[in-house]
C-alpha positions as CSV (number, residue, x, y, z in Angstrom):
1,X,0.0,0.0,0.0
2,X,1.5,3.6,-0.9
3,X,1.2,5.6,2.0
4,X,0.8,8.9,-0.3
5,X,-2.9,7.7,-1.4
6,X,-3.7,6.8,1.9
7,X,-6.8,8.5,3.4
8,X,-6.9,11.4,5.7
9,X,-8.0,10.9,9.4
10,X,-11.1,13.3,9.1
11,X,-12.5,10.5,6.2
12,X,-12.8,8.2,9.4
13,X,-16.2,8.3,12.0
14,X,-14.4,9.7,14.7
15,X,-15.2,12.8,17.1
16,X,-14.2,16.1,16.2
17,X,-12.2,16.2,19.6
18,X,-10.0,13.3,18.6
19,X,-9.7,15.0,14.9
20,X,-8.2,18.4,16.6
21,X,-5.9,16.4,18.7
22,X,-4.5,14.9,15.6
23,X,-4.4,18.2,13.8
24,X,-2.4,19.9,16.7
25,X,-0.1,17.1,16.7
26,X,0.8,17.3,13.1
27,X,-0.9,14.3,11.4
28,X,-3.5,14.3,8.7
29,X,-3.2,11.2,6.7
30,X,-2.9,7.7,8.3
31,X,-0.1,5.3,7.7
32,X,-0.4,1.8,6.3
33,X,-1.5,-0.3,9.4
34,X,-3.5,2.8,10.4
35,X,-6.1,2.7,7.1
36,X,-6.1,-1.2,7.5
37,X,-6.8,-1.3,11.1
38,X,-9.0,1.7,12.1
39,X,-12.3,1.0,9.8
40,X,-12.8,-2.7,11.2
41,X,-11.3,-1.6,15.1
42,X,-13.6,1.6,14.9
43,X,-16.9,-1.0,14.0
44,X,-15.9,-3.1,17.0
45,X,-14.4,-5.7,15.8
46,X,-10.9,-7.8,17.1
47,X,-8.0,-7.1,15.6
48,X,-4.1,-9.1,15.2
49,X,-1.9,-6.7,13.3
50,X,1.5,-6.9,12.1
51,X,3.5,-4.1,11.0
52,X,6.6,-2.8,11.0
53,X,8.3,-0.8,13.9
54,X,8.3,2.6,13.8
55,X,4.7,1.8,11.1
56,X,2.2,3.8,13.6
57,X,0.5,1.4,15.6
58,X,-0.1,2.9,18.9
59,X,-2.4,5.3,17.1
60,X,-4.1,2.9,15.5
61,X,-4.9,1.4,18.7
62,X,-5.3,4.5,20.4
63,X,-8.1,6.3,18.3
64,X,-10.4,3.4,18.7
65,X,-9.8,3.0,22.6
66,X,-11.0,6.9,23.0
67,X,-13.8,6.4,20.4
68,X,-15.2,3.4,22.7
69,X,-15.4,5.4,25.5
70,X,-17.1,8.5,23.9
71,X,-19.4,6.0,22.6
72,X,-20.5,4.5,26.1
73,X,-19.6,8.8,28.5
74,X,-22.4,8.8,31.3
75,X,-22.7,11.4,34.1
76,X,-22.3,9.0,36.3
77,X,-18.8,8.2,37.8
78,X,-16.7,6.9,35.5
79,X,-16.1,3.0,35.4
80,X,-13.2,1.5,33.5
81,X,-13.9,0.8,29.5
82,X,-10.9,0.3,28.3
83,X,-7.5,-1.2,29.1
84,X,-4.1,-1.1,27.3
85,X,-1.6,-3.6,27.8
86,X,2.6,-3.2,27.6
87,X,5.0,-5.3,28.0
88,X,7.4,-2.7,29.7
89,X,7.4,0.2,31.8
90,X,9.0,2.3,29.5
91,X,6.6,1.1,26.5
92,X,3.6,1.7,28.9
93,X,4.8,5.5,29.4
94,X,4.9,5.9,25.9
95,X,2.1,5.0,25.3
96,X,0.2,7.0,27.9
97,X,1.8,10.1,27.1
98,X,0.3,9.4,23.3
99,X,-3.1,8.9,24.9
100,X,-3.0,11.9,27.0
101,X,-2.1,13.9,23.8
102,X,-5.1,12.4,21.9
103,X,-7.8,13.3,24.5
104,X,-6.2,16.6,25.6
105,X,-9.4,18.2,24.0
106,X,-11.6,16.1,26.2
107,X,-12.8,17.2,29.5
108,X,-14.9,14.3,30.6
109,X,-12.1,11.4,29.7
110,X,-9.6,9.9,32.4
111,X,-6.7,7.9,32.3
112,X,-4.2,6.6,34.3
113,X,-1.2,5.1,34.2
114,X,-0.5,1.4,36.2
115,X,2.8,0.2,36.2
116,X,5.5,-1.3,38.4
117,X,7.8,1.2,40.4
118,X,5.8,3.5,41.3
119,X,3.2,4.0,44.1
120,X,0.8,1.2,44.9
121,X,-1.7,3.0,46.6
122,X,-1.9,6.2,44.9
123,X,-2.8,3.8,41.6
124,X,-5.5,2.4,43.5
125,X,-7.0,5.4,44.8
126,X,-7.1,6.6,41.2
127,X,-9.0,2.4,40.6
128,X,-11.5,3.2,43.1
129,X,-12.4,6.8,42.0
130,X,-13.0,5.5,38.6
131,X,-10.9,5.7,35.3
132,X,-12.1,5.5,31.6
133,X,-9.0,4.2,30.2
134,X,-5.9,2.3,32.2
135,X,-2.3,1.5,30.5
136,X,-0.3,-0.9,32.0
137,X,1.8,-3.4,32.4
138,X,0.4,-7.1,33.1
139,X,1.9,-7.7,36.5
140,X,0.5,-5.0,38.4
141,X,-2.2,-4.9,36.4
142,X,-3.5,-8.4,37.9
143,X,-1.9,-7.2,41.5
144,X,-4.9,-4.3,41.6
145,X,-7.6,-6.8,39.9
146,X,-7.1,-9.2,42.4
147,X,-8.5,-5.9,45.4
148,X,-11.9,-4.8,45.8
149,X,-10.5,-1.2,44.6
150,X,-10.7,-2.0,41.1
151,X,-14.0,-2.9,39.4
152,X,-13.1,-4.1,35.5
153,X,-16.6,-5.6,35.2
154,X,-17.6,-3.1,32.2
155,X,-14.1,-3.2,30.3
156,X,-15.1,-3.7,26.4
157,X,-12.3,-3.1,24.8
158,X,-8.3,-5.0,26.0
159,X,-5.6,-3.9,23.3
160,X,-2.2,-6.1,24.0
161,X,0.1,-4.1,22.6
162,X,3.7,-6.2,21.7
163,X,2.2,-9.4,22.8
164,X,4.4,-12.1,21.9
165,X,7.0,-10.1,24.4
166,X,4.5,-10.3,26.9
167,X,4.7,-13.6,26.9
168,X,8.6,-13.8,26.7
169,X,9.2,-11.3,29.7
170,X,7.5,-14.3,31.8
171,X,3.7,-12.9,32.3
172,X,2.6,-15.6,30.3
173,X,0.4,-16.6,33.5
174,X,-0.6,-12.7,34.6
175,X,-2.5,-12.7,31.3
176,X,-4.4,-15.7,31.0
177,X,-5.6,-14.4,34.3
178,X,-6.2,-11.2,33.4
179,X,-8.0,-12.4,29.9
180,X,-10.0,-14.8,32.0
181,X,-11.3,-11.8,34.6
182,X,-12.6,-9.6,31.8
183,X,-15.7,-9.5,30.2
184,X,-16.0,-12.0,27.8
185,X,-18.2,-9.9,25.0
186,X,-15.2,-7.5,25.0
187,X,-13.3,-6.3,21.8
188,X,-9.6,-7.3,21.7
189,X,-6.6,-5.6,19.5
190,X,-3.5,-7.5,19.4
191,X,-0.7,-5.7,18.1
192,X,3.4,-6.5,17.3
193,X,5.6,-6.1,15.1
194,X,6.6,-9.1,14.4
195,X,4.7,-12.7,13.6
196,X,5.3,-15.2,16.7
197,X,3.9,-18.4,17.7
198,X,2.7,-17.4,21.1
199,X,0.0,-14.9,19.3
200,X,-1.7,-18.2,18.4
201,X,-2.1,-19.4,21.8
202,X,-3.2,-15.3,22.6
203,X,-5.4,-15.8,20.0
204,X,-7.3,-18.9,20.4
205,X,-7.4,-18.0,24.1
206,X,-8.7,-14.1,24.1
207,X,-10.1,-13.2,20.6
208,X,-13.5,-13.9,18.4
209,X,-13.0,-16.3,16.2
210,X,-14.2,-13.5,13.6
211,X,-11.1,-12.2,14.5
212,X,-9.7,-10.1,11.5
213,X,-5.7,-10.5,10.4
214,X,-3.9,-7.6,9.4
215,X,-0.3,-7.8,8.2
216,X,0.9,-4.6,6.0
217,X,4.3,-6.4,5.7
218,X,3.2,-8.9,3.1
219,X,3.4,-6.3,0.4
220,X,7.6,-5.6,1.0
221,X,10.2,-8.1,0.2
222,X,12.3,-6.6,3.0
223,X,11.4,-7.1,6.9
224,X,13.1,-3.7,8.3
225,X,12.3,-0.2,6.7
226,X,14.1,1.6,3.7
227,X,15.4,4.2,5.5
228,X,17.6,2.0,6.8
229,X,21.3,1.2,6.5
230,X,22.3,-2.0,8.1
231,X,25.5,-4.1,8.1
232,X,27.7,-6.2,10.0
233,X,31.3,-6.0,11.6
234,X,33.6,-9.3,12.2
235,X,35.8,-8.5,15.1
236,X,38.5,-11.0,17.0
237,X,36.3,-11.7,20.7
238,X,39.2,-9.8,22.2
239,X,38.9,-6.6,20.7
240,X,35.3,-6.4,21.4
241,X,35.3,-3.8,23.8
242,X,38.3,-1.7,21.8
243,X,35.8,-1.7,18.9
244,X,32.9,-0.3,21.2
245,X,35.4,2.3,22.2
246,X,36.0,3.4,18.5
247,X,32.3,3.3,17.5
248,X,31.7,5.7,20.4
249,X,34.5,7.8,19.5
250,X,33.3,7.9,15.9
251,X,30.0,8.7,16.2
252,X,30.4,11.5,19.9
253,X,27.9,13.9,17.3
254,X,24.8,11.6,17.0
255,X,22.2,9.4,19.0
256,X,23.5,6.1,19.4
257,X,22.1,2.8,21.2
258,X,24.1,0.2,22.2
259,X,22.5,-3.2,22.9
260,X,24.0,-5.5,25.6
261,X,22.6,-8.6,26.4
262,X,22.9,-8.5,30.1
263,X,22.3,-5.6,32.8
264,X,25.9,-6.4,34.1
265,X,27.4,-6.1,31.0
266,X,25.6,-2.7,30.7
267,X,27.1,-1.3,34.2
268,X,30.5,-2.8,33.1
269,X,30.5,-1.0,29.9
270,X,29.5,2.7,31.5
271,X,31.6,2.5,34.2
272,X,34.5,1.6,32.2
273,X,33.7,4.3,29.2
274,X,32.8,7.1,31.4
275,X,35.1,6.9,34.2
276,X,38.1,5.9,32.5
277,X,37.4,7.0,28.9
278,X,35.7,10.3,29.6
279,X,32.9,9.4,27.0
280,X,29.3,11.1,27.4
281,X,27.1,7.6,28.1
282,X,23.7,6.7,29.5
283,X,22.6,3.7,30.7
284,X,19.0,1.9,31.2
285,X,18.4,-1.9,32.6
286,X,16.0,-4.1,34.2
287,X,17.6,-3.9,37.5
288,X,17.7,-0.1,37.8
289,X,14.8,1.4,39.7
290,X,11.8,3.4,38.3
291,X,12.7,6.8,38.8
292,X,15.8,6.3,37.7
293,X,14.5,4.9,34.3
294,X,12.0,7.4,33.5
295,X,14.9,9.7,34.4
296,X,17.5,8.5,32.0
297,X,14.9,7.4,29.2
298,X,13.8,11.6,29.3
299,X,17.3,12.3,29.2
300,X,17.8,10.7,26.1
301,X,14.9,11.6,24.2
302,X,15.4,15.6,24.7
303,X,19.6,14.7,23.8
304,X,20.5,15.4,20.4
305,X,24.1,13.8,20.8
306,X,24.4,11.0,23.7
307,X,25.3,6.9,23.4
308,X,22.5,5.2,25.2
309,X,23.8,1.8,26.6
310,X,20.5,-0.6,26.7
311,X,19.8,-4.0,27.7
312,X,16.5,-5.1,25.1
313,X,14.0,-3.3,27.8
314,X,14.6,-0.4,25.2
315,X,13.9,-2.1,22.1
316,X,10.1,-2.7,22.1
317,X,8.4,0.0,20.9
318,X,9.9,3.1,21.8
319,X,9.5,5.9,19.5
320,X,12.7,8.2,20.1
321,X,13.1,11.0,17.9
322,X,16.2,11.1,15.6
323,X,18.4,7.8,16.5
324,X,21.5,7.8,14.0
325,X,22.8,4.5,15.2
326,X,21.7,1.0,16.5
327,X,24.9,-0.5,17.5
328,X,24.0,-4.4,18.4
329,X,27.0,-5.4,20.5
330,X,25.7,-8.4,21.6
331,X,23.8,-10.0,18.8
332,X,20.1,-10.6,19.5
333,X,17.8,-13.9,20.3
334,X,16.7,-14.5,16.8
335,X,14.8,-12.4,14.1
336,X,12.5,-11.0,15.9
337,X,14.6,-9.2,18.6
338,X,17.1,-8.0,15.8
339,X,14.2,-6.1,13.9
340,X,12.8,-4.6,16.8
341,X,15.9,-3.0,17.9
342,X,16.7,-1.7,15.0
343,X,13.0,-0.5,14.4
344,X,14.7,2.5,16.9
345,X,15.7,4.0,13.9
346,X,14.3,5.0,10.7
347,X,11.3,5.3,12.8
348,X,8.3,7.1,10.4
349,X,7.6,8.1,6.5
350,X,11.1,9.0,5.1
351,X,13.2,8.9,8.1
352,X,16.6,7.2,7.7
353,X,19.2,5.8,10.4
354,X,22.1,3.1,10.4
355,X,22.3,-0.2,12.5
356,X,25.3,-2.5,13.1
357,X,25.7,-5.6,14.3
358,X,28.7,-6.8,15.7
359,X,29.7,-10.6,15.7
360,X,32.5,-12.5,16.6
361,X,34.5,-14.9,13.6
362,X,32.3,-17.6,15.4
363,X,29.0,-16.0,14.7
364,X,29.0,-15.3,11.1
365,X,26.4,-17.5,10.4
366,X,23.6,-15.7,12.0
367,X,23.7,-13.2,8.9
368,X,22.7,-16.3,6.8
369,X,19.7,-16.6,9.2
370,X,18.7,-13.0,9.4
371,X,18.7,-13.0,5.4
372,X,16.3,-16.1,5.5
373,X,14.0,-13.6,7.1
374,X,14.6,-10.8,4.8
375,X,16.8,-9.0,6.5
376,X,19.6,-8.1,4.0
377,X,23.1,-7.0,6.0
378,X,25.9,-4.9,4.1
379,X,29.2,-6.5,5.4
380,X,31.7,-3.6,7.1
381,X,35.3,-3.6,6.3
382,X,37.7,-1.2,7.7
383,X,36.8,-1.0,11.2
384,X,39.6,-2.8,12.8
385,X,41.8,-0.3,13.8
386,X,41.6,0.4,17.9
387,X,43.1,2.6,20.1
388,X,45.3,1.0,22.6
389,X,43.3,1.1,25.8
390,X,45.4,-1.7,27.7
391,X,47.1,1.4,29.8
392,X,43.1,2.1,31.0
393,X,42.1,-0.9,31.4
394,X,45.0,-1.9,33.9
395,X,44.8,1.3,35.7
396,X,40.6,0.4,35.8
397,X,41.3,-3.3,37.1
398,X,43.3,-2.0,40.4
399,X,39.7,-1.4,41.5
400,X,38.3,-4.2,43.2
401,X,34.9,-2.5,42.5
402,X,35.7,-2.2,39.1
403,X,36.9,-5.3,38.5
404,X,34.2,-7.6,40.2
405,X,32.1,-5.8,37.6
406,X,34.1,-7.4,35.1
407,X,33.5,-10.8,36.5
408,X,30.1,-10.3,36.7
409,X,29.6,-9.1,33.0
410,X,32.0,-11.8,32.2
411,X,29.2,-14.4,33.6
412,X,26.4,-12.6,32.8
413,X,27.4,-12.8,28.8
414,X,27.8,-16.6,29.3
415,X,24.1,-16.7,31.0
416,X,22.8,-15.1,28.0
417,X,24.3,-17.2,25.7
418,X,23.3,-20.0,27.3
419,X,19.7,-19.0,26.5
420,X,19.5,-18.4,23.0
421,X,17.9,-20.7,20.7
422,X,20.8,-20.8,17.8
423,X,22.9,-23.2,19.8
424,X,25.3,-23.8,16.2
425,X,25.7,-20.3,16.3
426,X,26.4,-19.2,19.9
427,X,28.1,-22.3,21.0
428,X,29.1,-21.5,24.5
429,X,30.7,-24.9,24.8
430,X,33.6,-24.2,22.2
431,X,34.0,-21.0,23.1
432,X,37.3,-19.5,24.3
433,X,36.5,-18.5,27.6
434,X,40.0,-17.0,28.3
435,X,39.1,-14.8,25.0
436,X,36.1,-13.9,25.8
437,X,37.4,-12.8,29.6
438,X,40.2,-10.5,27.9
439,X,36.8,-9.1,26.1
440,X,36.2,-7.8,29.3
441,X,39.7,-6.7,30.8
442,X,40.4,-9.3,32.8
443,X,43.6,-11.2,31.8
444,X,42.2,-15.3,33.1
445,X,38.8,-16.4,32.9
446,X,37.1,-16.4,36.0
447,X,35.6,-19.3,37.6
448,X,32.1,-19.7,36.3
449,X,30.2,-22.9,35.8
450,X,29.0,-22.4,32.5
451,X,26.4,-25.5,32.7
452,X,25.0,-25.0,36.2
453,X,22.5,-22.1,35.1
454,X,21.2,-19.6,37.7
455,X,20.7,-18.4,40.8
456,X,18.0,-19.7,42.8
457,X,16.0,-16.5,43.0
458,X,16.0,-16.5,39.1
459,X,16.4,-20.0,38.0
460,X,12.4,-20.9,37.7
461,X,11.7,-17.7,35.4
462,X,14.7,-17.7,33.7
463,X,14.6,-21.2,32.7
464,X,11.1,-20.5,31.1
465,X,12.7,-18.0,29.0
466,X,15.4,-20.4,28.0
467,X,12.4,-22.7,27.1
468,X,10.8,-20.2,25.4
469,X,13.7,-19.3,23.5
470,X,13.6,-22.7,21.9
471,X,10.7,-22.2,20.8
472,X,9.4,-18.7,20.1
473,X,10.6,-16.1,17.5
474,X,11.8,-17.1,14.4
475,X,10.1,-15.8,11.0
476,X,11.4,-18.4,8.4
């Protein structure tokens, strides 16, 4: 579908509120996914739509949640109508600033935000008092609908927004709850940007069966956008973190993110390019608390030249303005997880950005698998020239701190190899451990059972991950 002859918003049965919020934000005609979703979502019915990243989905979802609730405004106090899924916090914000833009010409509309991290009871004060339309995220979602504070008895409309990662972030049993609490002659939107097998069971478990299919990437030979630019960089495991230190170097005027696989490898990376390499660097994980998420996420978003070091928390959905670069230091999952993070970038009609993905001689294969999918990377010569950055390591390492930071980003690499699903590919059992160690700064490979797994306090969830990873993801 050409987005040029796409229609314009006002062509669409929606309320002259929701048409001026549109105006003021800049947008008059409607995307791909937007013109095949919002005719059948605004009649009612359920929706599973596939599009690409950075496509315009969220409004597509959006529009039709606030039309639902004009449709069904009484005098009374308000009850809850509609409810918005995430996967993430971060998505979840997102999301809910969107909304609060597209009904900021309502007076008689409420929303609120439900997420983890932030204050229990002030979210259900804001239940009880009654709320038109709630975003959030699945587990504290089912936390409040398991109190008397919040009554979900007239929801008619769920949207799951990035589903299959719903399932994959291990609130595969929050939902089914939540889906089996709801009303069941409710409408239900299930959106992602990529096909998975865990929609199935989503959909055989919380749609119609009239449910309609909407996929606006059948019509493009490629899975990732034009815009952009992608390729991929061999480099010697021991260099690894000499090449980060040259891509940062080389790109100190643009928006970069950095991908780790691991929230220890994240901290170990700052630490070591902003202490000792004086290097302007952000950093967001999983283990980092809510505040100071929302806090460095802002940060970045209003920065117009900053690295942003990520674990894949970032990568779902975000819409940050202007990226230049994706830089995948540790190579993703599968398919999937590669084509949302770089769905960062070139996000929009026109829009362009770069990605890179860096792999070790070992890992060469995986651009075979990606280009099974239709994802077509440039191969990038020439970037094997380092600075020497021995003399800051060593002086780094004399820091017990620093260096137990190195052990623990040395193990939690290994962890996350030991979960992917490509097993030929990432091999941890032929690795070189005492190269993958010097990756890190530390000159012997620390003592890490490689085949024992995890903690305790993380072994039941993370092992449904690994399982998951086995199974989920792939788009041959």
């Amino acid at each position: 579908m050409n987005e040029n002859l796409n229609p314009n918003f006002k062509e669409l049965n929606i309320s002259k509120p929701t048409l001026k919020a549109l105006k003021k934000m800049g947008l008059s005609q409607m995307t791909d996914i937007q013109t095949a979703v919002l005719p059948k979502a605004l009649s009612g019915d359920d929706i599973v739509a596939t599009a690409k990243t950075g496509s315009g989905k969220t409004l597509a979802f959006l529009i039709p949640v606030v039309e639902v609730v004009v449709r069904n405004l009484n005098d009374q106090i308000p009850v809850t109508l509609c409810i918005i899924i995430s996967p993430t916090r971060e998505l979840a914000i997102q999301t809910y600033t969107v909304l609060k833009d597209i009904i900021s010409f309502y007076n008689n509309i409420s929303s609120t935000l439900i997420i983890g991290g932030e204050s229990r009871k002030k979210q259900s004060e804001h239940l009880f008092n009654g709320v038109h339309i709630v975003v959030a995220t699945p587990g504290r979602l089912f936390d409040h609908m398991r109190t008397k504070e919040f009554d979900y008895k007239n929801v008619s409309c769920l949207v799951l927004d990035e589903a299959d990662k719903i399932y994959q972030y291990g609130f595969e049993e929050d939902l089914k709850q939540i889906i089996t609490r709801l009303p069941k002659d409710r409408q239900t939107m299930l959106f992602s940007a990529t096909k998975s097998e865990t929609t199935e069971a989503l959909i055989e478990s919380a749609m119609k069966e009239d449910v309609h299919i909407i996929n606006t990437n059948e019509d493009n030979d490629k899975a990732t956008v034009d815009g952009l630019k992608q390729g991929y960089v061999v480099c010697e495991t021991e260099y690894r973190l000499h090449w980060l230190h040259k891509m940062l170097k080389k790109s100190q005027k643009q928006k970069v993110m950095v991908f780790f696989s691991s929230c220890k490898s994240v901290v170990f990376h700052h630490e070591f390019m902003t202490r000792y390499c004086n290097l302007d660097v952000l950093c967001i994980h999983g283990k980092m608390n809510q505040d100071e998420r929302t806090c460095t996420m802002t940060q970045f978003y209003n920065s117009a030249k900053i690295a942003l070091f990520c674990t894949d928390l970032a990568a779902r959905g975000l819409d940050i303005p202007a990226v230049d670069w994706i830089v995948q230091f540790d190579p993703p999952s599968d398919t999937n997880e590669y084509i949302h993070r770089v769905g960062r970038t070139a996000r929009g009609s026109g829009a362009e950005g770069s990605a890179v993905l860096l792999l070790r001689p070992e890992e060469v294969e995986f651009v075979d698998y990606l280009k099974e999918a239709m994802i077509y990377l440039d191969k990038y010569e020439g970037w094997n020239q380092y600075s020497n950055l021995q003399p800051k390591l060593e002086a780094a390492m004399t820091d017990p701190e620093f260096h137990k930071m190195a052990v623990d980003a040395f193990e939690g690499y290994i962890r996350a190899l030991e979960v992917k699903r490509l097993k030929h590919v990432f091999n941890v059992l032929s690795m070189d451990m005492d190269l993958v160690a010097k990756s890190f700064g530390l000159k012997e490979k620390p003592d890490v059972d490689i085949h024992i797994g995890f903690s305790k306090k993380h072994r039941a969830r993370k092992r449904k991950a690994a399982l998951l990873s086995t199974t989920v993801g792939s788009t041959k």
